[in-house]
Backbone as CSV, one residue per row, in Angstrom:
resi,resn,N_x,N_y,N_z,CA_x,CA_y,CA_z,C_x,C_y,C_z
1,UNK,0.811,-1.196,0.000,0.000,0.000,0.000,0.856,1.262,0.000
2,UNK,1.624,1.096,0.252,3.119,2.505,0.529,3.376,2.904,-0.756
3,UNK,3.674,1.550,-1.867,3.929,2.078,-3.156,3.045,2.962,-3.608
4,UNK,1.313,2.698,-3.620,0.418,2.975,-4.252,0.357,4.591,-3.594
5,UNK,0.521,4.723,-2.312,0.070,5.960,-1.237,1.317,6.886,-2.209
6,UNK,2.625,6.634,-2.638,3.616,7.686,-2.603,3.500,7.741,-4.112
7,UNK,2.670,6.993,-4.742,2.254,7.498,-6.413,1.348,8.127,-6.356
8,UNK,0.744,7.858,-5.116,-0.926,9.342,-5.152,-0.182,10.663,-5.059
9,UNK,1.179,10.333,-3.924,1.552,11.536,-3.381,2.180,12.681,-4.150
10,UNK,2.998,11.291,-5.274,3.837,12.272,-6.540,2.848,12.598,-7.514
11,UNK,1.912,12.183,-7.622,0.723,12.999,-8.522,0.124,13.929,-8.044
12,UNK,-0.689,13.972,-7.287,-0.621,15.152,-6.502,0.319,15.963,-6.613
13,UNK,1.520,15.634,-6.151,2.753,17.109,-6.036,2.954,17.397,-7.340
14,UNK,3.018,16.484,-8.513,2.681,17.322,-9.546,2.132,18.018,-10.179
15,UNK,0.314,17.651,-9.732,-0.686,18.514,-10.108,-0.696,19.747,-9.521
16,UNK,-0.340,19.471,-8.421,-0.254,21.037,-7.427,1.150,21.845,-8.360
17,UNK,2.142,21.165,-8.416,2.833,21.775,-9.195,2.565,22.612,-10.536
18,UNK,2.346,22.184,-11.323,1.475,22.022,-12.514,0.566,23.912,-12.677
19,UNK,-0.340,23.290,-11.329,-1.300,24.219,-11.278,-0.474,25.508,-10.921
20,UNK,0.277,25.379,-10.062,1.182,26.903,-9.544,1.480,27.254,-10.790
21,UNK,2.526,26.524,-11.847,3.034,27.326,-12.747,1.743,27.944,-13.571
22,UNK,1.131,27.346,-13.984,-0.093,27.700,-14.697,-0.696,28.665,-13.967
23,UNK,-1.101,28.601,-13.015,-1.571,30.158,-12.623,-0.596,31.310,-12.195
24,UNK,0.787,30.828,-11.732,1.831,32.180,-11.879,1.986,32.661,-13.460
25,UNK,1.765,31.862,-14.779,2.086,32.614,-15.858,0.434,33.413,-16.128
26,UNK,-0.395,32.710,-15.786,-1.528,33.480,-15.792,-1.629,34.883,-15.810
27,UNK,-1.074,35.480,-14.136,-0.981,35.984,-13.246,0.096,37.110,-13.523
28,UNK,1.139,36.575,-14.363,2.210,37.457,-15.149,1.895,37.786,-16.242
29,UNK,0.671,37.427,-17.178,0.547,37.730,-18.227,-1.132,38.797,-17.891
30,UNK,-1.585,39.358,-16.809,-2.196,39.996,-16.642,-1.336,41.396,-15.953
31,UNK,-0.475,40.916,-15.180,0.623,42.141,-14.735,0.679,43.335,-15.659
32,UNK,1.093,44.411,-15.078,1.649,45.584,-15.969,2.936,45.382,-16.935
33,UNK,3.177,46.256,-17.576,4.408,46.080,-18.621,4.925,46.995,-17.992
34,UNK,6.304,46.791,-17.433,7.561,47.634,-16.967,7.630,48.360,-17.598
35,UNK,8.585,49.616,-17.752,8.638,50.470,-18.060,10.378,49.976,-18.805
36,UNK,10.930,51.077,-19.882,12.201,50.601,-20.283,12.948,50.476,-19.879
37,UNK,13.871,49.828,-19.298,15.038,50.210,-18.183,15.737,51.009,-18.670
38,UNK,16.255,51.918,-17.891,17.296,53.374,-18.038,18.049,52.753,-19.087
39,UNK,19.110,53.587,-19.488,19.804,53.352,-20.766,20.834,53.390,-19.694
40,UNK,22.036,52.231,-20.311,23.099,51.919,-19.237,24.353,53.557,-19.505
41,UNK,25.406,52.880,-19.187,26.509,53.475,-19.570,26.093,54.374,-21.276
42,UNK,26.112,53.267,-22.327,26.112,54.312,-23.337,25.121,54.809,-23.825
43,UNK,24.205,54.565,-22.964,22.698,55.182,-23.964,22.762,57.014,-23.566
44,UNK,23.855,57.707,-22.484,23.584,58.950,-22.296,24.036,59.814,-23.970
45,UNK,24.555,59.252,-24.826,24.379,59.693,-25.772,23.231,60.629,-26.329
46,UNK,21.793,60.287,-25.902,20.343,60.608,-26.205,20.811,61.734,-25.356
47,UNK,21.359,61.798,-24.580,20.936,63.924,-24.178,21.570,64.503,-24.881
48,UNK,22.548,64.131,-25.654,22.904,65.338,-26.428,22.511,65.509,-27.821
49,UNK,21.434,64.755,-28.338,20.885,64.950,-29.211,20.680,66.307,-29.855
50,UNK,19.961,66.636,-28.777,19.489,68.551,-29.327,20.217,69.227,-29.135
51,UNK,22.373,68.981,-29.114,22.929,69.624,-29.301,23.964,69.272,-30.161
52,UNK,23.674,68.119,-30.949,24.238,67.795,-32.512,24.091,68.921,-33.196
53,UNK,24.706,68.583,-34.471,24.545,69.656,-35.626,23.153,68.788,-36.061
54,UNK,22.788,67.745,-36.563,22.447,67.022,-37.621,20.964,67.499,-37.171
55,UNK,20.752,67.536,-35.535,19.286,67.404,-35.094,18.668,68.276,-35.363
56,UNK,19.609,69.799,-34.704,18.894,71.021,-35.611,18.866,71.200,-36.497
57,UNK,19.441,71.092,-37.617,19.136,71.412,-38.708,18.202,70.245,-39.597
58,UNK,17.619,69.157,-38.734,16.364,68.533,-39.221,15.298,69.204,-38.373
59,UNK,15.440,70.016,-36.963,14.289,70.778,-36.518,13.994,71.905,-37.447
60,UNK,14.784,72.208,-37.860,14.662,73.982,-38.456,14.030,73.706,-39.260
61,UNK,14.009,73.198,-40.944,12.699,72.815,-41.554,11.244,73.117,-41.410
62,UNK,11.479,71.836,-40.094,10.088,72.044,-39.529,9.414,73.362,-39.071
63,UNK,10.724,74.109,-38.440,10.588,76.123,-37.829,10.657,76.563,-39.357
64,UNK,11.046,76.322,-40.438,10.845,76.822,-41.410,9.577,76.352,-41.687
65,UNK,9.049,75.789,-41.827,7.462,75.478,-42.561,6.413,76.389,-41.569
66,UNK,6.910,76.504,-40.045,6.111,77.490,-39.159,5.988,79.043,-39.481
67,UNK,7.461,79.315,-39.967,7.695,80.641,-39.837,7.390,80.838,-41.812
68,UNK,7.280,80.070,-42.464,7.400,80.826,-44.003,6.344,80.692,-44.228
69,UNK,5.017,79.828,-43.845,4.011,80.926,-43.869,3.321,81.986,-43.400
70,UNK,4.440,82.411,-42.543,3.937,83.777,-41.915,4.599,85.047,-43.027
71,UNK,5.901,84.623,-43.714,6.556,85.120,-44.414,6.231,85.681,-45.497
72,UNK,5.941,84.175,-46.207,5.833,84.287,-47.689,3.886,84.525,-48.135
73,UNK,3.174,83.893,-47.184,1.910,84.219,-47.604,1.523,85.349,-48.613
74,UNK,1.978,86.770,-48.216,1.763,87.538,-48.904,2.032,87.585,-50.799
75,UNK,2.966,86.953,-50.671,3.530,86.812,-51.972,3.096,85.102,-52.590
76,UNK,2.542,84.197,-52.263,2.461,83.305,-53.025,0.774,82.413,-52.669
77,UNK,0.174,82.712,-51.336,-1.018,82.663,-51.112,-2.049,83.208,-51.979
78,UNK,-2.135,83.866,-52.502,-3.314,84.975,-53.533,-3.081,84.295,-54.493
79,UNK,-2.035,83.874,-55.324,-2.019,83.447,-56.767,-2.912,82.135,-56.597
80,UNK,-2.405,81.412,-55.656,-2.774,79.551,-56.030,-3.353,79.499,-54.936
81,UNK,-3.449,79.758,-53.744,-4.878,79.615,-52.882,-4.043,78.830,-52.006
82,UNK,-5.190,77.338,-51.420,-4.647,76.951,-50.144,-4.056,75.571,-50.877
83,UNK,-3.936,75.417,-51.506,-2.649,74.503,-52.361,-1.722,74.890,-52.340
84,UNK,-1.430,75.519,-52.561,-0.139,76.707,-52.764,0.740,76.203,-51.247
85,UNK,0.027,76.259,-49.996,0.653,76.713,-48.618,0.632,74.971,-48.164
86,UNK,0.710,74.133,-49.108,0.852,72.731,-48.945,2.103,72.278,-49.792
87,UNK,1.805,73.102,-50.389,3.477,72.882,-51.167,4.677,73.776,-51.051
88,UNK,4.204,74.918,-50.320,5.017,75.879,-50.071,6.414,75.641,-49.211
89,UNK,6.150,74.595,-47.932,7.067,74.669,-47.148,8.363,73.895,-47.681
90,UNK,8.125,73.100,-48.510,9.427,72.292,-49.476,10.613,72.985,-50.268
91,UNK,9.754,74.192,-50.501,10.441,75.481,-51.097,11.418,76.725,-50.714
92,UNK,11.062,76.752,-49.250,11.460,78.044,-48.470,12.702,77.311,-48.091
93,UNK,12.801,76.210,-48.050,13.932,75.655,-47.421,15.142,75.961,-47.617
94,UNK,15.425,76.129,-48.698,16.893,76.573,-48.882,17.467,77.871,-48.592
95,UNK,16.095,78.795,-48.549,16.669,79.716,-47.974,17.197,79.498,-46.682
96,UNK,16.266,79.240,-45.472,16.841,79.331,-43.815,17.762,78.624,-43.707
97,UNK,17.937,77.335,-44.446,19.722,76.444,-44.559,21.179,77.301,-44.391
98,UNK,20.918,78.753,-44.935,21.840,79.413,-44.554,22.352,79.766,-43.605
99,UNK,21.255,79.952,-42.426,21.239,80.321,-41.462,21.840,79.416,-40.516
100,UNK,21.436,77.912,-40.706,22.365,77.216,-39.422,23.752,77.053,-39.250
101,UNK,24.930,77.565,-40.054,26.284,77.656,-39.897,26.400,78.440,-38.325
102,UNK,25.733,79.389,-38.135,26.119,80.468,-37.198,25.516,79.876,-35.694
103,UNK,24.587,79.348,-35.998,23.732,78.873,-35.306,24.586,77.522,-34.668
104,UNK,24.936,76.474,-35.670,25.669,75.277,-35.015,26.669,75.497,-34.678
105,UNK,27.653,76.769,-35.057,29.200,76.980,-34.055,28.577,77.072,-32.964
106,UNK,27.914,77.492,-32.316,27.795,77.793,-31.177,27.412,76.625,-30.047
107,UNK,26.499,75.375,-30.947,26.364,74.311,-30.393,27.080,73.386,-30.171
108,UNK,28.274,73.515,-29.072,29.185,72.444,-28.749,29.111,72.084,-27.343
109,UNK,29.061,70.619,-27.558,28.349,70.184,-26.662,29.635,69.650,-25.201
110,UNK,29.094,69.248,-24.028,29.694,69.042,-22.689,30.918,67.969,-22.928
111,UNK,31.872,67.801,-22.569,32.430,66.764,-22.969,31.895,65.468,-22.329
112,UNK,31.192,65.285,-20.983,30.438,64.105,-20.919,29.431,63.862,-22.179
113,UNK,28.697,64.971,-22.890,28.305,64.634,-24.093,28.661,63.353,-24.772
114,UNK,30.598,63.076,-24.894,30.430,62.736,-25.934,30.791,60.864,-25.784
115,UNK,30.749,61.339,-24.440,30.131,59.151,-24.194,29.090,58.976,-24.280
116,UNK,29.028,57.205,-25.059,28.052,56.951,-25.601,27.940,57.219,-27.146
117,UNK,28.084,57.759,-28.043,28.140,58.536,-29.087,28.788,57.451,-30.146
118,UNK,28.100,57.174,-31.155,28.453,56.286,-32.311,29.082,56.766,-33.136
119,UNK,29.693,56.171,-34.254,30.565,56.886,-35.443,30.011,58.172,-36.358
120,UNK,28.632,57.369,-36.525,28.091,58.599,-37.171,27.447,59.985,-36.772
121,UNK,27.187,59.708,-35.469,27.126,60.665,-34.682,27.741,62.010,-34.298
122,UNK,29.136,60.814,-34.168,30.333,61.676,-33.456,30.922,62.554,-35.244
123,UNK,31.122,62.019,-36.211,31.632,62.486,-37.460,30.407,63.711,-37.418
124,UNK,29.083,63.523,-37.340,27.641,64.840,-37.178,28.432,66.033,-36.875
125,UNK,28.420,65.403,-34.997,29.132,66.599,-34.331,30.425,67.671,-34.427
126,UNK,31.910,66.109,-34.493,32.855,67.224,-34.498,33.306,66.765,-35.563
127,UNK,33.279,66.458,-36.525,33.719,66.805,-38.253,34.600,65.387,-38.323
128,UNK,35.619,65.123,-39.004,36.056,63.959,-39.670,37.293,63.774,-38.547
129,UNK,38.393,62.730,-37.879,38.954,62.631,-37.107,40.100,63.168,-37.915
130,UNK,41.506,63.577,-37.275,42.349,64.037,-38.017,43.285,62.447,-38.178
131,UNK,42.808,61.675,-37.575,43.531,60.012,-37.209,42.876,59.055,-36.585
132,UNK,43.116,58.092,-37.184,42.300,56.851,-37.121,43.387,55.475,-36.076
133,UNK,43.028,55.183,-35.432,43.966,53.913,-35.211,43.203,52.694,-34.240
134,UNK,43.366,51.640,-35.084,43.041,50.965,-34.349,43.566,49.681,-32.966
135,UNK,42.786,49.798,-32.081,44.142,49.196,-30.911,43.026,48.351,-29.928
136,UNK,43.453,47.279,-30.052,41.709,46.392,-29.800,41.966,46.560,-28.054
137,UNK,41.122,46.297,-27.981,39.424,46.129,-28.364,38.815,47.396,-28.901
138,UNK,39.899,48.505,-28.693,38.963,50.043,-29.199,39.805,50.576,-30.365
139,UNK,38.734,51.205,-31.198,39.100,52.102,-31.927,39.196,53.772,-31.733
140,UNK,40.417,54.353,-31.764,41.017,55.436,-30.950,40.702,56.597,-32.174
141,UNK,39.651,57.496,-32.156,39.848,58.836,-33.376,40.717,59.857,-32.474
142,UNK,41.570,60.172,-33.165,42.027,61.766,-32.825,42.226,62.875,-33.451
143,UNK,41.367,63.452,-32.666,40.882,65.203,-33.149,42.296,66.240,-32.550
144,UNK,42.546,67.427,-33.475,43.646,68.650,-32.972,42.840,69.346,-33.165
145,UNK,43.110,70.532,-32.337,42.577,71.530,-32.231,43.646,72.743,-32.424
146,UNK,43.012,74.179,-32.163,44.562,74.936,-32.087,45.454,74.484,-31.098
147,UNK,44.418,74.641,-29.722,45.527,74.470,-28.341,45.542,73.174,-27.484
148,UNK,44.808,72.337,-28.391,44.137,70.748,-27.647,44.134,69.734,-28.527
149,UNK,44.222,68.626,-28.072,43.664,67.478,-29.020,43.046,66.623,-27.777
150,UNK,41.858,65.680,-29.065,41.054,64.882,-28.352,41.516,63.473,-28.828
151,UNK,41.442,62.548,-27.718,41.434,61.493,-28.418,39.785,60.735,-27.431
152,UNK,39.182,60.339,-28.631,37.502,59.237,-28.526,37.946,58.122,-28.902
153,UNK,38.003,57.347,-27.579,37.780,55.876,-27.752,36.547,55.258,-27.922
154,UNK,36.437,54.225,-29.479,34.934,53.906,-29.631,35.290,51.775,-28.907
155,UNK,34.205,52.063,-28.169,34.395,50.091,-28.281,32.875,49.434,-28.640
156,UNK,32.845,48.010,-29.085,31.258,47.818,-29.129,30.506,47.316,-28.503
157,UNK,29.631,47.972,-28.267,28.860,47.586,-27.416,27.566,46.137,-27.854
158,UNK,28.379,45.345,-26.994,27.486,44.042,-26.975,25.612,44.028,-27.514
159,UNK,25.425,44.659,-26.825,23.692,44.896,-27.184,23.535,44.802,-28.573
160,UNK,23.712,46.095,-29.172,23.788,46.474,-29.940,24.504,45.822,-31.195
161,UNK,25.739,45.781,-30.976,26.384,45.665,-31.977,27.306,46.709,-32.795
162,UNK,26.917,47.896,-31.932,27.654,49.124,-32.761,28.842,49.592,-31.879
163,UNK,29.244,50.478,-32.165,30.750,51.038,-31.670,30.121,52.693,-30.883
164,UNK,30.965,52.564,-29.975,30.407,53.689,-28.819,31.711,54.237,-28.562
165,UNK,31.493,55.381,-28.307,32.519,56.029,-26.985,31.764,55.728,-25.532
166,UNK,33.504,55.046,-25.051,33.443,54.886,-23.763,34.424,55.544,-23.241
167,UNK,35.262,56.302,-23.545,36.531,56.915,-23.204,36.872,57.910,-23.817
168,UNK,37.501,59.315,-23.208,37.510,60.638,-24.039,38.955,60.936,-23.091
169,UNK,39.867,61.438,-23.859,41.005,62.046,-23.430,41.684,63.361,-23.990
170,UNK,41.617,64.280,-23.302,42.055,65.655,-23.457,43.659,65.695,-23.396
171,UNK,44.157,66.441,-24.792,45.541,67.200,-24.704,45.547,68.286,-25.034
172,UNK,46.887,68.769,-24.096,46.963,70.340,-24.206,46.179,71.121,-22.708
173,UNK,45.937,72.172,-23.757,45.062,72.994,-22.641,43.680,72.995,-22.620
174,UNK,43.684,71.621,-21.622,42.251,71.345,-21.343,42.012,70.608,-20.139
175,UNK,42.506,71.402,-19.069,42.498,71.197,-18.018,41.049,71.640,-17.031
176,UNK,40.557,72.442,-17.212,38.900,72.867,-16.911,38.017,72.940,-17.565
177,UNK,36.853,72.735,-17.096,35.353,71.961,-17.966,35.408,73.200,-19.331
178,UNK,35.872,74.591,-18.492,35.558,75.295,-19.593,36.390,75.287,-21.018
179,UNK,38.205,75.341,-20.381,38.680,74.421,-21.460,38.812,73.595,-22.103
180,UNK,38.022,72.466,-21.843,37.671,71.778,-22.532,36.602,72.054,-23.777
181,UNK,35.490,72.882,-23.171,34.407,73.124,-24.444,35.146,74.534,-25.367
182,UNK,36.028,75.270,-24.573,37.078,75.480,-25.925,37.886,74.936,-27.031
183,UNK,38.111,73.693,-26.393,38.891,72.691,-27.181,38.127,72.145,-28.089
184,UNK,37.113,71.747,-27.968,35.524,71.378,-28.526,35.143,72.456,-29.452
185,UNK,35.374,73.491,-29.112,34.824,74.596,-30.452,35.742,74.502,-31.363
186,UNK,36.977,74.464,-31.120,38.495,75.017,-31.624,38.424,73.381,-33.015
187,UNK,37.887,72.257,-32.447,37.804,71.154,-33.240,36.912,71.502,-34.239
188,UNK,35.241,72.207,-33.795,34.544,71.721,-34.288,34.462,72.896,-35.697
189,UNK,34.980,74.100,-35.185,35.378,75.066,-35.866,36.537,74.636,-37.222
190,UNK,37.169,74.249,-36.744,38.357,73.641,-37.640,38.059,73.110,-38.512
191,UNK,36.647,71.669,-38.068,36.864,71.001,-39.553,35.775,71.638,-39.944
192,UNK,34.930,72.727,-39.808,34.416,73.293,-40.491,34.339,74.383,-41.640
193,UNK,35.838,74.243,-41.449,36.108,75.523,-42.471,36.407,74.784,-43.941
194,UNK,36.284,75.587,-44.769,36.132,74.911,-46.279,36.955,74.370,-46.773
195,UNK,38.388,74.677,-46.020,39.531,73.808,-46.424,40.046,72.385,-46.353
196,UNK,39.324,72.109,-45.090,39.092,71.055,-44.855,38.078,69.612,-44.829
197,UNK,36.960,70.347,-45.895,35.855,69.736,-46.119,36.226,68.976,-47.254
């Protein structure tokens, strides 16, 4: 009878088993959905978004399509009507394009900015590296400036699959936060000039 009693017993403990999992996935599949987990080490990249070159000057457009029909209405509204102000904003564009040169010197961003920050990103921001080298596990760009050079270490990040800065090293005179975002203009200025494009 012992045999028979401890095969009731392991059926049972399985059914009871059984039943727990089945109602804990139940029970998890009625739960809330978490929220995203923070972005680790390299996701702080995303704050400096809105102080790329690339971002503003895909916002401005959009401030151009706000502001040129306040502009141009006068002059192209009356002929063709409200067609006209549907096709209008595709047009004005090239004018305000002029305008963001003056506008993006000025946007240089923190040097914590620039961890996190992918290839194409980082080429957005501060222009083409003056040197390339590679030295594993990272790939080392280095930027000169007049009175500084940078060197951005990119490595890849597992997740992903892409190449990040995880490491930023200042030469020269760039010993305070503020010299540093001098050093940062002095780069970003540099490869911006036409000689070097």
């Amino acid at each position: 009878m012992k045999p028979t009693r401890s095969g009731k017993d392991r059926g049972a403990a399985l059914r009871l088993g059984a039943a727990t999992l089945g109602l804990s996935v139940l029970l998890a599949g009625c739960a809330e959905e978490k929220p995203a987990p923070t972005p680790g080490p390299f996701g702080q990249y995303i704050k400096s978004v809105p102080r790329k070159v690339a971002r503003p000057a895909t916002r401005q457009p959009g401030q151009a399509k706000a502001t040129a029909p306040e502009t141009t209405p006068a002059e192209e509204t009356p002929p063709e009507g409200s067609a006209a102000t549907s096709e209008q904003p595709s047009q004005p564009q090239p004018g305000p394009t002029a305008a963001p040169p003056e506008q993006t010197a000025l946007a240089v961003p923190s040097s914590t900015d620039l961890l996190g920050l992918d290839p194409q990103h980082t080429r957005e921001l501060l222009g083409p590296a003056a040197q390339t080298n590679k030295q594993s596990p990272a790939t080392v760009w280095h930027y000169k400036g007049e009175r500084c050079e940078l060197d951005l270490s990119f490595y890849m990040e597992m997740r992903s699959g892409q190449m990040r800065t995880l490491h930023y090293n200042f030469k020269g005179e760039a010993d305070s936060p503020e010299q540093r975002q001098a050093c940062l203009r002095s780069i970003i200025e540099e490869n911006r000039k036409p000689e070097h494009s």
